[in-house]
C-alpha positions as a printed NumPy array, in Angstrom:
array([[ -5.918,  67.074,  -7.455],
       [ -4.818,  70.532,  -6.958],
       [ -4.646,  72.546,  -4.082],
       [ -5.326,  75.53 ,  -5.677],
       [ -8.599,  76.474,  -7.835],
       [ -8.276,  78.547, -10.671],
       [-10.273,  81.402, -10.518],
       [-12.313,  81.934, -13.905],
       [-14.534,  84.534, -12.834],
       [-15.075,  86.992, -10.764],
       [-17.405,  87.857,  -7.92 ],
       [-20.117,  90.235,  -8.743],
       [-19.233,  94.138,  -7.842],
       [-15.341,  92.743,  -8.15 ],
       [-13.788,  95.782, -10.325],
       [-10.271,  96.697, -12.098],
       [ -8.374,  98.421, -14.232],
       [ -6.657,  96.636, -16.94 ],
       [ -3.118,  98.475, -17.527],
       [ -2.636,  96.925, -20.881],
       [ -5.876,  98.15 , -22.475],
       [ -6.893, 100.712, -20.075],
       [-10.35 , 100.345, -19.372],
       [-12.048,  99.312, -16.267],
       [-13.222,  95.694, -16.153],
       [-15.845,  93.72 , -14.132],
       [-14.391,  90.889, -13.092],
       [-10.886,  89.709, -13.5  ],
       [-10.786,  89.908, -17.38 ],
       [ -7.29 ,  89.72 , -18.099],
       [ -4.101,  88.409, -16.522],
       [ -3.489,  89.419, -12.994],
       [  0.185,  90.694, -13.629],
       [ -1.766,  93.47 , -16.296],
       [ -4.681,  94.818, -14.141],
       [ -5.074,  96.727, -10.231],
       [ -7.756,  95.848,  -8.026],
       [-10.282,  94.511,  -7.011],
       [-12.228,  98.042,  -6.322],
       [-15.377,  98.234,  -4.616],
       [-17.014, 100.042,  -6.98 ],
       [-16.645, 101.098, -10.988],
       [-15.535, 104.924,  -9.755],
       [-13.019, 104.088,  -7.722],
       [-11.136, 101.631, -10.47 ],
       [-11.484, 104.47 , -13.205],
       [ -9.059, 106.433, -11.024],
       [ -6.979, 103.63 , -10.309],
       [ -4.189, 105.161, -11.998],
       [ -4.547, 108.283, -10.183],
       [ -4.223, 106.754,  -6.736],
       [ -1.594, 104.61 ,  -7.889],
       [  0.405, 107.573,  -8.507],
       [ -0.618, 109.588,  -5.261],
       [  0.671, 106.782,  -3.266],
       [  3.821, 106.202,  -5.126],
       [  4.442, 109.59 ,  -4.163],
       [  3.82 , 109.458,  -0.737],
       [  6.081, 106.1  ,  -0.368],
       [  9.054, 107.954,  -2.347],
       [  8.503, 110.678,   0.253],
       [  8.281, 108.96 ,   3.115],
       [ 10.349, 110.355,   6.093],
       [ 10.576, 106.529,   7.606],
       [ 12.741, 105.776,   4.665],
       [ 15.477, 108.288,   4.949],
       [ 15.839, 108.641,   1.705],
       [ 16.148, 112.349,   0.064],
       [ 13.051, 113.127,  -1.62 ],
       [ 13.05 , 112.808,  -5.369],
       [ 11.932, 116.324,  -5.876],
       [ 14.702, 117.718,  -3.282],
       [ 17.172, 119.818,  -4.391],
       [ 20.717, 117.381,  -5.02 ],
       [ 18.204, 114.694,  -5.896]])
């Protein structure tokens, strides 16, 4: 027996964003290593790309890290 169920579908008002074919899906679709989420609502996985980015640009900025900014001068 297995410890672990797959999961086939998902739950209803589940949403992402499939990176491979770009669209927004409800429901896990495809593959988890090609698609972000689960969203709460359709809006907010449309711009999944767009937050992705704002927060990979706070994280590479982040003073905690000590790291020179990417976008600093010598960088």
């Amino acid at each position: 027996m297995a410890l672990f169920k797959r999961r086939t579908a998902g739950k209803p008002g589940e949403w992402y964003y499939c990176l491979e074919h770009g669209k927004v899906e409800e429901g896990p679709e495809c593959p988890a290593k090609n698609r972000l989420g689960p969203y709460g609502t359709r809006q907010e996985a449309e711009h999944a790309m767009e937050t992705a980015r704002e927060r990979n640009e706070e994280w590479e900025n982040d003073p905690k890290w000590g790291d020179t900014p990417r976008d600093a001068p010598g960088a």
